[in-house]
BAMI-541459 format. One record per residue: residue number from 1; residue in one letter; x negated, y, z negated of N, C-alpha, C, O, CB in turn. Coordinates in nm, 3 decimals, decimal comma. Glycine has a CB too. Example, Ala and Ser with C-alpha at 12.3 -4.5 7.8 and 13.67 -1.06 7.14 Angstrom:
REC   pos   code     neast    nnorth       nup    caeast   canorth      caup     ceast    cnorth       cup     oeast    onorth       oup    cbeast   cbnorth      cbup
REC     1      A    -1,319    -0,569    -0,780    -1,230    -0,450    -0,780    -1,320    -0,330    -0,780    -1,424    -0,332    -0,846    -1,131    -0,447    -0,905
REC     2      S    -1,285    -0,225    -0,708    -1,367    -0,106    -0,714    -1,290     0,003    -0,787    -1,341     0,114    -0,804    -1,408    -0,060    -0,572
% end
This chain:
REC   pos   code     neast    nnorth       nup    caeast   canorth      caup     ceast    cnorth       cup     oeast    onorth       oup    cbeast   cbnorth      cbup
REC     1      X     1,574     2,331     0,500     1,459     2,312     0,589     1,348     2,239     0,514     1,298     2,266     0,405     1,409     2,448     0,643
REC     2      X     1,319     2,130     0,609     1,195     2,073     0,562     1,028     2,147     0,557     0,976     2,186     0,662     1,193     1,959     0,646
REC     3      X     0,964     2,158     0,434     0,835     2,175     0,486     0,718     2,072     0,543     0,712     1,953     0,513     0,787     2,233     0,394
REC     4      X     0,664     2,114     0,596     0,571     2,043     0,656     0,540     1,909     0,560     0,571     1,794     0,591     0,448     2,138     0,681
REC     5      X     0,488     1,941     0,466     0,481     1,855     0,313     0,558     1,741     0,281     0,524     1,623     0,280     0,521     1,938     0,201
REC     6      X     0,681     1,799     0,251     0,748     1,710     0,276     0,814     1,589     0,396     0,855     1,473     0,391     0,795     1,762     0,239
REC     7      X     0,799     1,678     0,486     0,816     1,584     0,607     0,722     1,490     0,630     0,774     1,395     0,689     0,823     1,650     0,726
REC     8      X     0,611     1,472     0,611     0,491     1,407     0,600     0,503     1,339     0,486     0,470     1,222     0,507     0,376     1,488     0,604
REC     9      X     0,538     1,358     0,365     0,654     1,229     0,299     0,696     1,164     0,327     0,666     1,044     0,326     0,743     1,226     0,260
REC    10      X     0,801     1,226     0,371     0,963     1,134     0,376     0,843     1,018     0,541     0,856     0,895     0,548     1,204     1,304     0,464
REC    11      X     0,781     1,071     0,607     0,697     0,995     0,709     0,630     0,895     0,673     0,632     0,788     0,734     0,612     1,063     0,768
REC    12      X     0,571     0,914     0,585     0,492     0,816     0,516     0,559     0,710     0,447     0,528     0,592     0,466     0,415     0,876     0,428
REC    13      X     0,670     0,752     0,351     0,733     0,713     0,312     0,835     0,609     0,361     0,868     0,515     0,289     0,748     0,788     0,277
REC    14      X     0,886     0,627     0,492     0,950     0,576     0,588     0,842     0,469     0,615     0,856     0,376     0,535     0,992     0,675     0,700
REC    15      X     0,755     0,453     0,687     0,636     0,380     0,711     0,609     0,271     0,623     0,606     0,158     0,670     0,530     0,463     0,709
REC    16      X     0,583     0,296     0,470     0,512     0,219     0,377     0,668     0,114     0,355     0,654    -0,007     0,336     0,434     0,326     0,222
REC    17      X     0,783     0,165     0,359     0,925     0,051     0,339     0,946     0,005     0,466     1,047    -0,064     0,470     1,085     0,119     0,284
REC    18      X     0,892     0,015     0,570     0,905    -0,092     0,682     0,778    -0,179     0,673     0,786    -0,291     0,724     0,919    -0,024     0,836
REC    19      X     0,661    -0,143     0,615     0,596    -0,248     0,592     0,621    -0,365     0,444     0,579    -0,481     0,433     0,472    -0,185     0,599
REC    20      X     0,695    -0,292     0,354     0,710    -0,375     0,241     0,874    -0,451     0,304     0,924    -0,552     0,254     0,711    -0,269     0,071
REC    21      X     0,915    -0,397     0,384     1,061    -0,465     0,428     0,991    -0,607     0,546     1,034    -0,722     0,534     1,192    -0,309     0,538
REC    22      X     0,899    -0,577     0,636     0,808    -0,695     0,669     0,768    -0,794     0,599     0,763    -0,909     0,644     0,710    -0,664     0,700
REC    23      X     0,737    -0,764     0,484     0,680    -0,851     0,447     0,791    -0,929     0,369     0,817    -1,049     0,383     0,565    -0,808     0,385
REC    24      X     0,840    -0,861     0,302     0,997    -0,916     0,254     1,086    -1,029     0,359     1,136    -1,139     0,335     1,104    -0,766     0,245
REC    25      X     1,080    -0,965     0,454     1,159    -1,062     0,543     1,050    -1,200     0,552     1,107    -1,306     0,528     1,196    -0,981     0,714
REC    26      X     0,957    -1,206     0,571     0,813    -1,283     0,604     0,811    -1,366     0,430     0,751    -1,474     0,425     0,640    -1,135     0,647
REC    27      X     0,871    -1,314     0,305     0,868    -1,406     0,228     1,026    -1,466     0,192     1,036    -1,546     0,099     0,789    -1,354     0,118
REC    28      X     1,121    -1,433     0,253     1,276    -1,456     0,280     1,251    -1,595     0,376     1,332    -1,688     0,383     1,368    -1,304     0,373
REC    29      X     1,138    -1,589     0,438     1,163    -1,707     0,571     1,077    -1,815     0,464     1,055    -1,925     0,513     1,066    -1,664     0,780
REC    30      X     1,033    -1,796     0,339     0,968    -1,908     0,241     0,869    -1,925     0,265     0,843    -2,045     0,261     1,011    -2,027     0,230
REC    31      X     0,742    -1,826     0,306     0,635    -1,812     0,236     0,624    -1,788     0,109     0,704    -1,700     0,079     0,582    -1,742     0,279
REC    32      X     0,557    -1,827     0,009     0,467    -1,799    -0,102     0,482    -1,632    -0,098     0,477    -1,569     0,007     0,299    -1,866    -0,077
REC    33      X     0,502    -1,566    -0,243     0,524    -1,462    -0,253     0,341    -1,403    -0,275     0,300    -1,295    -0,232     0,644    -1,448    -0,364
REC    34      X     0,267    -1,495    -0,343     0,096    -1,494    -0,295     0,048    -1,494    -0,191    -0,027    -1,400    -0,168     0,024    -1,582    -0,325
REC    35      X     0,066    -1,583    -0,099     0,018    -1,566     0,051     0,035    -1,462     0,107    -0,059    -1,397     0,155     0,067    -1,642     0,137
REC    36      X     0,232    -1,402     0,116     0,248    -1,261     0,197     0,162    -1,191     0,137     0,092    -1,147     0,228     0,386    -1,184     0,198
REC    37      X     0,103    -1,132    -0,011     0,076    -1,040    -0,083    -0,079    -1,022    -0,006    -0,132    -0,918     0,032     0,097    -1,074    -0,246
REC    38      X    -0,132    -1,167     0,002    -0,277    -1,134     0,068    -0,305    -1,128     0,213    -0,397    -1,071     0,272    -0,370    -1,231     0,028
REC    39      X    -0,197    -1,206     0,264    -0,185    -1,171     0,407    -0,148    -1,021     0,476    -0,145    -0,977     0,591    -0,088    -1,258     0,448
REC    40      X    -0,126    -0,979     0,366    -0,098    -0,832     0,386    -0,209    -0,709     0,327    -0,223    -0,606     0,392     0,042    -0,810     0,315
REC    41      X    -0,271    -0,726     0,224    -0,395    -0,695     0,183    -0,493    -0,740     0,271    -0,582    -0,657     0,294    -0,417    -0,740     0,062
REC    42      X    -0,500    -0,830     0,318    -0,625    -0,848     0,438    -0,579    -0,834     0,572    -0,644    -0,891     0,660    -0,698    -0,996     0,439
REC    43      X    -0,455    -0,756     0,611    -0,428    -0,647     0,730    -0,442    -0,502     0,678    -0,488    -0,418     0,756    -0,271    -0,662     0,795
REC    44      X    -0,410    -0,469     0,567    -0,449    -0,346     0,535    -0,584    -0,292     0,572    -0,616    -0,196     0,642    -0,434    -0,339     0,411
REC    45      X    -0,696    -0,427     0,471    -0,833    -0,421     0,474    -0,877    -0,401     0,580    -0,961    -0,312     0,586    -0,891    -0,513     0,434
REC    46      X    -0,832    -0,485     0,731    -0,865    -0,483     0,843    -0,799    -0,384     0,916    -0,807    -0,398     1,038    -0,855    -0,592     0,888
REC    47      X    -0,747    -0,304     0,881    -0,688    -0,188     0,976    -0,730    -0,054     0,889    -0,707     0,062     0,923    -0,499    -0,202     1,003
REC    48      X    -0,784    -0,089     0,790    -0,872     0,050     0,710    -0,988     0,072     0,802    -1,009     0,172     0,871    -0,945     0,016     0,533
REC    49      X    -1,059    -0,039     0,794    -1,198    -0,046     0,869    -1,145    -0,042     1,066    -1,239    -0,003     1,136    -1,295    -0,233     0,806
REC    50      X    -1,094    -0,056     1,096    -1,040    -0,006     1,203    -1,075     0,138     1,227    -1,160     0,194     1,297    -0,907    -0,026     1,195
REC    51      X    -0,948     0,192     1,118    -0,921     0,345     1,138    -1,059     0,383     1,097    -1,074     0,497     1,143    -0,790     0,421     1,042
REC    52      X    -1,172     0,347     1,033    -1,297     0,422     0,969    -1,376     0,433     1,057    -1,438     0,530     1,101    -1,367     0,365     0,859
REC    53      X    -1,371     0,259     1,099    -1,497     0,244     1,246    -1,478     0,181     1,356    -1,558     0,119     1,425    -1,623     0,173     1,222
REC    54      X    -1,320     0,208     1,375    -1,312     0,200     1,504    -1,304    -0,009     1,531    -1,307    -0,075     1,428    -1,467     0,303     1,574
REC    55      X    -1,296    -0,085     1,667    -1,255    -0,157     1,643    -1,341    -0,231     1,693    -1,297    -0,340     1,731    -1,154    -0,158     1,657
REC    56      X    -1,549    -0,197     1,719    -1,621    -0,282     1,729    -1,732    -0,256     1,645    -1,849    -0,286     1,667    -1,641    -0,302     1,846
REC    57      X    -1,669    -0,180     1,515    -1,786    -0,128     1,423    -1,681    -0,197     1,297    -1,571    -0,251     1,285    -1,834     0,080     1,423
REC    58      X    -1,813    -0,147     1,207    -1,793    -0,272     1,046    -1,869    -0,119     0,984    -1,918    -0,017     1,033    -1,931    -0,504     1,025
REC    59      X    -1,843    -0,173     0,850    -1,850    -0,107     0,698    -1,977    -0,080     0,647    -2,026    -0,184     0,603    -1,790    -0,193     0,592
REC    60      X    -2,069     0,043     0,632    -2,179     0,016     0,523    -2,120     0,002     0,416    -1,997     0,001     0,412    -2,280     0,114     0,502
REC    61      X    -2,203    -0,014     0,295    -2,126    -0,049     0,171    -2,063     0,110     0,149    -1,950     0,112     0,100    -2,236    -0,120     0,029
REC    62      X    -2,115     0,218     0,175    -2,093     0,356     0,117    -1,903     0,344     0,178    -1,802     0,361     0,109    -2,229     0,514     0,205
REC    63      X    -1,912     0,311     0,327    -1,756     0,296     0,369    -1,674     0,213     0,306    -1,556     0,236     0,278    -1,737     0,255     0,495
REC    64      X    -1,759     0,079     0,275    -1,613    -0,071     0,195    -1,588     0,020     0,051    -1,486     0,002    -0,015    -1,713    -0,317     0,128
REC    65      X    -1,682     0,110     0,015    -1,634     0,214    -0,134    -1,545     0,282    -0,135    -1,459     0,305    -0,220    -1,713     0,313    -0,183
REC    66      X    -1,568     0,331    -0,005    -1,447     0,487    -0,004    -1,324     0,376     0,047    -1,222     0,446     0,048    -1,493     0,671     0,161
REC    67      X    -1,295     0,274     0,078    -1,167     0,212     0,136    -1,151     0,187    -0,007    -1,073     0,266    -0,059    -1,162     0,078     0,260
REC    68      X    -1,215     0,077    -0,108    -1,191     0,066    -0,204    -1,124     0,171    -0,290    -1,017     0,167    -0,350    -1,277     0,028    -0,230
REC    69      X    -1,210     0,262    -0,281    -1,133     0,377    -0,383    -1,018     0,482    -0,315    -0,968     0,576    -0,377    -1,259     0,484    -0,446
REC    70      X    -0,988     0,448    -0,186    -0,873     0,489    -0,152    -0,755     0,356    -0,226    -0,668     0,384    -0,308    -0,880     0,511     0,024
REC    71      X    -0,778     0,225    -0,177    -0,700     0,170    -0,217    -0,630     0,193    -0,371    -0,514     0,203    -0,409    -0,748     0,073    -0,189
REC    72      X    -0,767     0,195    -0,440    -0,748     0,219    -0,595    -0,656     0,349    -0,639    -0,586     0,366    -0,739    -0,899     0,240    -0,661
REC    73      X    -0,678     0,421    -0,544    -0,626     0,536    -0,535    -0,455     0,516    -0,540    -0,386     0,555    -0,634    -0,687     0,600    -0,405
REC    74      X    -0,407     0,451    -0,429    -0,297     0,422    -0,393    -0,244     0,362    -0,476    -0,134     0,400    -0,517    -0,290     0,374    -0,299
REC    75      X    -0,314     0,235    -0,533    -0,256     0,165    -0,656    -0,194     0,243    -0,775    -0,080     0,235    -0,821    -0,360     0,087    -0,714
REC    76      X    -0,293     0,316    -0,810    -0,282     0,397    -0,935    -0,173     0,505    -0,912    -0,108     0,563    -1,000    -0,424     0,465    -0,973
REC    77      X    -0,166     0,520    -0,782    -0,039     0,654    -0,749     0,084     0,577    -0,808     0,148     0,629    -0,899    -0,003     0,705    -0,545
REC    78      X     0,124     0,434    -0,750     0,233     0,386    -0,736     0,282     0,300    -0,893     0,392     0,265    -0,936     0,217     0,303    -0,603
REC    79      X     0,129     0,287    -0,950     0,166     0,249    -1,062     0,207     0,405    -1,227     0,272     0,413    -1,332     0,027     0,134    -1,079
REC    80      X     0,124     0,481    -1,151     0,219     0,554    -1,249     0,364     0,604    -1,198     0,429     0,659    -1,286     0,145     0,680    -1,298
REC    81      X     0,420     0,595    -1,080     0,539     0,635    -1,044     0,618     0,536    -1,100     0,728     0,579    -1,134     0,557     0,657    -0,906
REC    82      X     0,600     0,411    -1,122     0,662     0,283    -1,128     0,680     0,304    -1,324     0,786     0,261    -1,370     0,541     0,128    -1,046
REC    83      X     0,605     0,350    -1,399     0,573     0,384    -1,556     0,686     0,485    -1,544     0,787     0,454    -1,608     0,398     0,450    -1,610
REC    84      X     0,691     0,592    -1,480     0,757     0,711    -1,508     0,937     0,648    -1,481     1,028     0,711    -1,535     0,689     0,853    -1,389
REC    85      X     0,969     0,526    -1,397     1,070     0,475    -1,375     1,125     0,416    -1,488     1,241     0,424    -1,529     1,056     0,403    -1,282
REC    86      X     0,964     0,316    -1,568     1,027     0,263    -1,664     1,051     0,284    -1,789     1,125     0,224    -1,867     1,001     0,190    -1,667
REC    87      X     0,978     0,381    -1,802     1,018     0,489    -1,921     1,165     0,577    -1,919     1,243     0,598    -2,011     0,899     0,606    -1,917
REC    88      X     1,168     0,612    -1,802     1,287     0,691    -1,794     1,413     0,612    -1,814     1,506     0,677    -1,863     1,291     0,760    -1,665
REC    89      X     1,443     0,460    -1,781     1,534     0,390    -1,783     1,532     0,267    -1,888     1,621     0,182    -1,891     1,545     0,362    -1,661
REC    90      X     1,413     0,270    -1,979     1,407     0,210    -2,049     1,400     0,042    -1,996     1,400    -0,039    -2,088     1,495     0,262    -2,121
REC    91      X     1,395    -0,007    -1,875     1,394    -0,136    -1,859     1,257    -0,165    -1,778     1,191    -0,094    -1,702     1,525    -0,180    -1,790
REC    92      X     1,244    -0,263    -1,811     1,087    -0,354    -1,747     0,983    -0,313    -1,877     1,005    -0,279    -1,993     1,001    -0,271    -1,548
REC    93      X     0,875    -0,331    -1,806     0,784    -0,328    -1,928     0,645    -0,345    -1,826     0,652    -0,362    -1,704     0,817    -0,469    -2,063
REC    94      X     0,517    -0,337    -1,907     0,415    -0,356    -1,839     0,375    -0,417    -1,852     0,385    -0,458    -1,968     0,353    -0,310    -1,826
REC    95      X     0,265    -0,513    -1,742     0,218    -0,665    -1,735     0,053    -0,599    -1,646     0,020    -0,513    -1,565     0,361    -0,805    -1,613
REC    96      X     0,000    -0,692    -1,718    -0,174    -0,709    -1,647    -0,174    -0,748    -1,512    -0,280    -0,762    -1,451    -0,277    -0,835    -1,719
% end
């Protein structure tokens, strides 16, 4: 049996690989692997501020912070999961 917790994982989880499988397909058709990356960072951006303020309201700076530091947030989740991969298997390495 799933807990709640986890199901809200594996949900999320499900979610975030149909958007990286989008975009994948979207750089398969020969876009620039730069373009998808920001064309997709500036739908994120624009659907943060969405979900914050709705879809005829905009950002004080105190809100473009907290999106920021969610993002940062997210980054930093995925980059230490991605460390703990490459440590464990010994291949890749880290880049700036």
């Amino acid at each position: 049996m799933m807990t709640d917790n986890a199901a809200k994982l594996a949900e999320f989880t499900e979610l975030a690989e149909r958007f990286i499988a989008l975009a994948n397909e979207i750089k398969n058709e020969g876009k620039p692997l730069a373009l998808v990356n920001a064309a997709l960072m500036s739908a994120s951006a624009t659907y943060g501020t969405y979900a914050a303020a709705g879809n005829q309201g905009y950002l004080k700076q105190g809100g473009v912070d907290r999106l920021v530091d969610a993002y940062r947030a997210q980054v930093s989740n995925i980059q230490e999961i991605k460390k703990r991969v490459v440590e464990n298997d010994g291949k890749g390495q880290p880049n700036e």
